[in-house]
C-alpha positions as CSV (number, residue, x, y, z in Angstrom):
1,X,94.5,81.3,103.2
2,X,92.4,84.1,104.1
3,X,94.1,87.4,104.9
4,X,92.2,87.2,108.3
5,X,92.7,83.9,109.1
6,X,96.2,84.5,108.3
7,X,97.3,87.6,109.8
8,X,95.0,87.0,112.9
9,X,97.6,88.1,115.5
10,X,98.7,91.2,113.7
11,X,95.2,92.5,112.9
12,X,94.0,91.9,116.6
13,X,97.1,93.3,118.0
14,X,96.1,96.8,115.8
15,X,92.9,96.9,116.1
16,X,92.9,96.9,119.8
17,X,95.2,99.6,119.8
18,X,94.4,101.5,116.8
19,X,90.4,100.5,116.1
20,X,89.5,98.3,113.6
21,X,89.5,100.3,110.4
22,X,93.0,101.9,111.3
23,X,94.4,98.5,112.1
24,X,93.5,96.7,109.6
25,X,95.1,99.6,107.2
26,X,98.2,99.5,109.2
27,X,98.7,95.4,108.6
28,X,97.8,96.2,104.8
29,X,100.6,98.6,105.1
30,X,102.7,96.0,106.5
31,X,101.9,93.7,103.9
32,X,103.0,96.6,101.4
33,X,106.3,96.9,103.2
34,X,107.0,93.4,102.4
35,X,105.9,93.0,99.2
36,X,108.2,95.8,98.5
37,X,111.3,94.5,100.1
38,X,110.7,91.2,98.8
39,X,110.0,93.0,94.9
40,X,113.6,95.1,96.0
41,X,115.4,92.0,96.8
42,X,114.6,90.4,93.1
43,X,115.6,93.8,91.6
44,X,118.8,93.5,92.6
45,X,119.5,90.3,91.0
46,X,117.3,91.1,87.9
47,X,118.9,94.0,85.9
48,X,118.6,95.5,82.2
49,X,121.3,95.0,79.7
50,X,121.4,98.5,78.8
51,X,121.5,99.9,82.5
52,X,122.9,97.1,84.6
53,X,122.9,99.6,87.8
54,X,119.0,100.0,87.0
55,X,116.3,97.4,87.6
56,X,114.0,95.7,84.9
57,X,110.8,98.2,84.2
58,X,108.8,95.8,85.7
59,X,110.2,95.8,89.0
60,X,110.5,99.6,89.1
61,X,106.9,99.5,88.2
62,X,106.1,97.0,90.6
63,X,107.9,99.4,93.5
64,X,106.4,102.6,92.5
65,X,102.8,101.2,92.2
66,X,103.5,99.7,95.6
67,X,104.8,102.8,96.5
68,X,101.7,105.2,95.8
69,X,99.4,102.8,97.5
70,X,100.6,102.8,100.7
71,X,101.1,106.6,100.3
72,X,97.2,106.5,99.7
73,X,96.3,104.0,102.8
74,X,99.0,106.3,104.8
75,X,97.0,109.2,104.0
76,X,93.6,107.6,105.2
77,X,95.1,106.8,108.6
78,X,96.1,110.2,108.7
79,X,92.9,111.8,107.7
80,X,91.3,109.1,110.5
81,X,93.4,110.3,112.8
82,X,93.3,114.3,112.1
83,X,88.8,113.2,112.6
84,X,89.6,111.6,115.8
85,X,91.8,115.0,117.4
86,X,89.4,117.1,116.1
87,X,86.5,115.1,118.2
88,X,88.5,114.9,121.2
């Protein structure tokens, strides 16, 4: 299913208060967020032999590439946001 057939609520819930662009980020980051709960939940049950306090490399890779994209989309709202002060 589509993302915007599937997330319909959510995206017009945000755009309506944040404008489309910056609400459709903000669901993406939602979607991040879980991805990266659900990819933390599996980490716990999948650990190295070496390290067993340590998830598998994939799942820290997994979480960190997660992590720097919503630092990105995070940083677009922000920029989008810093536009719209300055025009007000």
């Amino acid at each position: 299913m589509p993302a915007f057939d599937e997330h319909k609520d959510e995206l017009e819930h945000y755009e309506t208060m944040m404008g489309p662009h910056r609400g459709r980020l903000a669901v993406a980051l939602d979607l991040l967020t879980n991805a990266l709960v659900l990819v933390g939940q599996h980490g716990v049950y999948c650990h190295t032999n070496r390290d067993p306090d340590v998830p598998v490399m994939d799942i820290r890779i997994i979480q960190a590439e997660i992590g720097k994209a919503k630092e990105l989309m995070q940083s677009v709202m922000e920029a989008m946001r810093a536009e719209r002060d300055k025009k007000a």
